[in-house]
N, C-alpha and C positions, 0 to 999 in steps of 0.2 A: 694121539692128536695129529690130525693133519698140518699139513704147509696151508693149504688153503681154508682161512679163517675166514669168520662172516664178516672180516672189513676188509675181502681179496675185491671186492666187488665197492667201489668206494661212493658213499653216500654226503651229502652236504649233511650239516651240525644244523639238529631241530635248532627252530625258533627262539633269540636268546631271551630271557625275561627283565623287563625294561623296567620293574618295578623296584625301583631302589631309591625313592625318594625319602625314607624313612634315614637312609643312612648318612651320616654328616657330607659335606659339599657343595659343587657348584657344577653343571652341565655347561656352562660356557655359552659361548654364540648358540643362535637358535642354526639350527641342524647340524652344521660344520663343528661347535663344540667347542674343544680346547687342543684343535686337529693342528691347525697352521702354527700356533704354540709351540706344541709338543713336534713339530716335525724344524720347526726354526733353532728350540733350545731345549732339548728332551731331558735334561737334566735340570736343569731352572725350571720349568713346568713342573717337574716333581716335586722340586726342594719346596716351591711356593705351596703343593698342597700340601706336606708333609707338615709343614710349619704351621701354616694357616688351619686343617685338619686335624691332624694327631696321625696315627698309623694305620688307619683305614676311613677311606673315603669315597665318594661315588666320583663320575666324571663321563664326561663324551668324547671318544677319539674314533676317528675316523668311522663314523656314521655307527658308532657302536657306545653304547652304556654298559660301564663297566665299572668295579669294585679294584679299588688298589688299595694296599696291603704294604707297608713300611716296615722294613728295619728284622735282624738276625732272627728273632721270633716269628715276623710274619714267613719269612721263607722257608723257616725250620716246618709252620704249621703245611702250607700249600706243598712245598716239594716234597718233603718225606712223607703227607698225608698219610699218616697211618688208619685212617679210617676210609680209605678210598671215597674222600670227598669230590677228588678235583677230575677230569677228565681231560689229560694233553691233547690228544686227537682233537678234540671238539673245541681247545685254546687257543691250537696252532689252523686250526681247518682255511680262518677269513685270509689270514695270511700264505699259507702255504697250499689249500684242498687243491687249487688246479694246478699247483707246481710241483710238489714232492708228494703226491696222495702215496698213501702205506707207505711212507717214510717209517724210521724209526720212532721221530716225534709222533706221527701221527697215529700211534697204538697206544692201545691202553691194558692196560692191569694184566689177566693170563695171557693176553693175545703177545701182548709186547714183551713182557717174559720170555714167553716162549721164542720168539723171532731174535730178540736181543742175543738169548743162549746160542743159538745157532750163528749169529754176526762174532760173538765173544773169539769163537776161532782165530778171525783174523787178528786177535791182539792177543794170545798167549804169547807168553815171556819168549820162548823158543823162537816164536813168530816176528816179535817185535826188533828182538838180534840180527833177525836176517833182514829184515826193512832196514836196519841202520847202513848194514854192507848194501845193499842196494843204491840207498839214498847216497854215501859219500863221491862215486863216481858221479854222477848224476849233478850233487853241489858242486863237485871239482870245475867240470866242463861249464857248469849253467854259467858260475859268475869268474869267469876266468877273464872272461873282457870288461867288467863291469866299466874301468877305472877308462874305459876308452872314450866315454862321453862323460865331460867335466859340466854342469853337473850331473847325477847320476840322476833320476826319477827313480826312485827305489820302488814304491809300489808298484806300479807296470812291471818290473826286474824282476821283485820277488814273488810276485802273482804269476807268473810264465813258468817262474822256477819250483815252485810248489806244484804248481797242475801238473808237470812235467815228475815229477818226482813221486805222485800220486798214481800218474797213470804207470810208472814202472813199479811201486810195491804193490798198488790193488788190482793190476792189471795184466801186467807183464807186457805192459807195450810200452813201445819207444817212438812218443809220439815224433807226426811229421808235421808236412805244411795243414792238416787238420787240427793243429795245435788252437789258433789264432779263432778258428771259427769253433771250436767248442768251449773255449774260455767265453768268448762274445757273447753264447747259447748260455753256458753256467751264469755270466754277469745278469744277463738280461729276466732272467727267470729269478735271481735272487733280488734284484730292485725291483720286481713287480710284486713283492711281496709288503711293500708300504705303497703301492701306487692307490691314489685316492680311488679312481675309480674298479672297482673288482670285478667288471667283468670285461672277456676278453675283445675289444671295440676295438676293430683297426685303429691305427695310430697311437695308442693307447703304451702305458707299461706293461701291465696288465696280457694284452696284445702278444708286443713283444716278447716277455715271460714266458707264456705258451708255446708258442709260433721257437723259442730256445727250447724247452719242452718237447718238442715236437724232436726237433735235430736230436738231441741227446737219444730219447728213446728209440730214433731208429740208430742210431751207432751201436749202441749196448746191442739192439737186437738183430741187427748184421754177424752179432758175435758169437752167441749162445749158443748154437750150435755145435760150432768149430770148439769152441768151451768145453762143452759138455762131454764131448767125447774125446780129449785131451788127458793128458796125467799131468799137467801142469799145475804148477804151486800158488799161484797166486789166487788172491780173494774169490775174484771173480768164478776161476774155474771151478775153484772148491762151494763156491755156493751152487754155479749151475749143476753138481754132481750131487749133491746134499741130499741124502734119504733118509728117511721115519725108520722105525725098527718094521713100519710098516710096508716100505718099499714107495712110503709117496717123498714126492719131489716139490720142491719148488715150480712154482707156472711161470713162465715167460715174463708174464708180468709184474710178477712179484721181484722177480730177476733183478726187471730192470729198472723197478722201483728203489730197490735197494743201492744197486749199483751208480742210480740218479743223487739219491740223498750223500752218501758213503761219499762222494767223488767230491760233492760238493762239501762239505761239510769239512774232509781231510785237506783243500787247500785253500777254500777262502778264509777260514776262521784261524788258521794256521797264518797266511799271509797278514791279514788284519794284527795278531798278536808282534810277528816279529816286526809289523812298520812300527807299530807304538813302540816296542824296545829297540828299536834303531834309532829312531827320533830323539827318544831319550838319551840314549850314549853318545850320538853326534851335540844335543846341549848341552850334557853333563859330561863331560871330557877327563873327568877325575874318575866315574866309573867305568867311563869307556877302556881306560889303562888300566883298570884293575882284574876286569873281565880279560884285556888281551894277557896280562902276566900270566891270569890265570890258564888260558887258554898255551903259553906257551911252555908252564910247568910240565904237561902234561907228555909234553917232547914229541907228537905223532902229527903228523899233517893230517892223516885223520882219526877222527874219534870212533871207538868201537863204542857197545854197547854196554859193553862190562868197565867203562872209563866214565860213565853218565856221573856216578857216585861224588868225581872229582871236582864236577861242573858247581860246586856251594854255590858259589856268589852269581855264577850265572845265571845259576836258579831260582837265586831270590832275585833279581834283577825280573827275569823274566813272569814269577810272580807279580810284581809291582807294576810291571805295565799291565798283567790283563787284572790287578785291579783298580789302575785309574781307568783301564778301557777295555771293559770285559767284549770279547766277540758278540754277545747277546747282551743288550742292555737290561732289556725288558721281556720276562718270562712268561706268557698269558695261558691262565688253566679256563674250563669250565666247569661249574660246582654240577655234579650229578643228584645233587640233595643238601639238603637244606644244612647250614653246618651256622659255628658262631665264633667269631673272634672279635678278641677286644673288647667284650661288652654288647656284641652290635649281630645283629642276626642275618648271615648272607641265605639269598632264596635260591632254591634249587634252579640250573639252567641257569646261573648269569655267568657274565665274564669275569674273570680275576685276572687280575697283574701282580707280578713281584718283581722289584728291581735293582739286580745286583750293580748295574751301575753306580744307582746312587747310596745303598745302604755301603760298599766300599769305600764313599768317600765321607762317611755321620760323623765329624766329630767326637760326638758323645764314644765313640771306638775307636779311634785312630787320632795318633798324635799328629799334628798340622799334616790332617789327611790331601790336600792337595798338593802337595812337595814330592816329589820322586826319592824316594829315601829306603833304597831295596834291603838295607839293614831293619829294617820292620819285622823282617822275616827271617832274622835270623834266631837260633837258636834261645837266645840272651834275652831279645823282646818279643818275637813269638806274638805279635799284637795279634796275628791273623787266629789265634788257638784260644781268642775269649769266650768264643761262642764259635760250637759245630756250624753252623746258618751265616756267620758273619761275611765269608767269603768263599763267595759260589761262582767262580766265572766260567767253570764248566758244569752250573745249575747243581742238585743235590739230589737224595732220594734214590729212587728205583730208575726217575731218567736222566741221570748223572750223566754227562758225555762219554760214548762208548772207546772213544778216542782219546781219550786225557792223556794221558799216558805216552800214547803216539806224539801227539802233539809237543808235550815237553822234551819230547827223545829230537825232534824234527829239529827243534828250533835250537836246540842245543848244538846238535849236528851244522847243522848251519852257521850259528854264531861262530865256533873253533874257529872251523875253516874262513873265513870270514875276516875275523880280525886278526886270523895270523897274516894276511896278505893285504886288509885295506884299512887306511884309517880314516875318518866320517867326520865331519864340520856345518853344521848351519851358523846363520851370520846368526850374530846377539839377539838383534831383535826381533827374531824370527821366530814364529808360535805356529806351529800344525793347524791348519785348518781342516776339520774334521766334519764329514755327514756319519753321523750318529747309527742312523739305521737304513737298513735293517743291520746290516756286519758295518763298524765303525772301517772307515778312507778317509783319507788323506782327500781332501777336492783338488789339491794343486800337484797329486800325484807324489809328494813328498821328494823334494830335489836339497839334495845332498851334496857337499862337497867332497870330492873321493882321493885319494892318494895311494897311491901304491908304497907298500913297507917294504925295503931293501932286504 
């Protein structure tokens, strides 16, 4: 099997099928839908049709009819599809086709397979150890002045510090003054992916997205080269070198397609989880000191890889933030044929939703699921182990995040370091204000009160 697949060449998703008036619901406004809704309160939009519905319902979001799918069964049936009902490429296309085209999302069944196996490299065990040694100089330096501006903006801080720490494990660079303008490029390309209008119209998001688009891919392909003919260890070199038993290679563009998604995906989705788990320990001050004891058992300024095991309570801590605010709220498939749940018969060619958002927060599964209570996940109550599907915040199936793993390592690495040197305060009556999508932020930047520990 070759590198170049019949989707190296990227095509827009046929025509979706609009005919879904048999299924329970409500289309909303006439054209606009239940758009301005769902982009003011994406979680309250849900919960009302969940309620008013049952667990599958029709709807219109942003100029599109679509099929949504409730609760640990619906996500078990769409993301594990064991019938290859659903098609990612053609769920993620409206959102992401002119910003990450041949992403990993954007593959489907052998093709993605195939591509996934060949990315998998970059996160074997062996691999993952030495991103940790990478990553701790890296955290040392990034937040060594944090505590110099009272109060701290943590997302801008820890957004700068993840990009930065991504481009030394997937990269092998140390970025410079092009830090500032490829974060901008990554921001702007990942908010054009809710921008109402989708195509690229000066002044636009949409626009914007591209036009970051554009920068990224010539950076990646200023490099390839130099890359390719390298013995250097990092992702990038090892994918530009990557051959078939056949002697084919990766194409340029595949390159830097990968290298586009990859880049993206290891620090915003990563920054989004550790703002929600710093919010939380700066309001809940009782976990905050439990995570640093923990973190100072451990006796190392930093953590290796082989210390991850020690991180319990961290790890449930940082569980519980990505499930009151998973990176991805909302997961959108397209059916490739006619398939049926609930009773209720979806037609081939429409859009489906599944939303780990809100099924993390049901009640009917979680004891007073909106309270921050990372003892949920401990061994003793285990709530998250009622159902395989109940909590997916790095999605489920065959396109399970290729990075999880990475991720929990990242943010663990971080936290040690972190609260053995600062300790974190928001005033009482201070509540995160958050845009939901596409990757959940802070709108006010998340400002912290910082202290340095003695």
């Amino acid at each position: 099997m070759a590198f170049s697949t019949d989707q190296s060449v990227y095509t827009p998703a046929p025509r979706e099928n609009r005919k879904l008036d048999h299924l329970p619901g409500s289309y909303g406004l006439p054209l606009f839908g239940r758009t301005f809704k769902a982009l003011r309160d994406p979680l309250g939009n849900i919960r009302t049709q969940y309620e008013t519905y049952g667990p599958i319902s029709r709807t219109n979001v942003f100029f599109q009819k679509s099929v949504n799918l409730f609760g640990p069964e619906a996500n078990e049936f769409v993301l594990r599809d064991r019938e290859r009902n659903f098609s990612s490429r053609y769920g993620w296309d409206r959102a992401l086709g002119l910003l990450f085209p041949r992403g990993l999302m954007l593959r489907d069944f052998d093709d993605h397979r195939f591509h996934r196996r060949i990315m998998q490299e970059a996160f074997r065990k062996e691999a993952l150890a030495d991103y940790v040694n990478m990553m701790n100089p890296e955290i040392e330096s990034g937040i060594a002045h944090w505590a110099d501006n009272n109060p701290l903006l943590f997302y801008p801080a820890i957004k700068k510090l993840t990009l930065d720490m991504a481009a030394r494990v997937f990269m092998g660079l140390k970025l410079g003054p092009e830090a500032d303008q490829l974060n901008r490029a990554f921001m702007d390309a990942v908010q054009a992916s809710v921008g109402v209008v989708r195509v690229p119209i000066p002044g636009t998001q949409m626009w914007r997205g591209v036009r970051g688009r554009e920068l990224l891919c010539r950076f990646f392909a200023s490099m390839i080269e130099q890359k390719r003919a390298s013995e250097d260890g990092d992702f990038f070199a090892r994918i530009c070198r990557a051959e078939t038993e056949d002697g084919e290679k990766f194409s340029d563009d595949e390159i830097i397609d990968h290298m586009n998604f990859l880049m993206m995906a290891a620090h915003d989705t990563t920054t989004s989880a550790s703002t929600t788990l710093i919010y939380h320990l700066a309001k809940y001050p009782e976990w905050q000191e439990r995570l640093r004891e923990e973190a100072r058992a451990l006796d190392k300024t930093h953590a290796e890889h082989g210390d991850m095991d020690h991180f319990q309570q961290t790890g449930q801590a940082f569980r519980e933030a990505m499930r009151l605010l998973p990176p991805v709220v909302v997961i959108p498939r397209r059916t490739v044929r006619e398939c049926e749940f609930a009773g209720h018969t979806i037609p081939a060619n429409a859009n489906v939703a599944v939303f780990p958002g809100f099924v993390h927060r049901m009640p009917e599964w979680w004891k007073e699921p909106e309270q921050f209570d990372p003892d949920r996940f401990s061994p003793e109550r285990a709530e998250d182990k009622q159902h395989p599907f109940l909590y997916v915040p790095f999605g489920g199936g065959p396109h399970t995040c290729i990075g999880m793993h990475f991720a929990e390592l990242q943010v663990k690495a971080i936290m040690h370091q972190f609260l053995l040197r600062y300790r974190v305060s928001v005033a009482r009556d201070y509540y995160m204000p958050v845009q939901a999508l596409p990757i959940p932020k802070p709108t006010d930047g998340l400002p912290l009160n910082i202290e340095r520990i003695a």
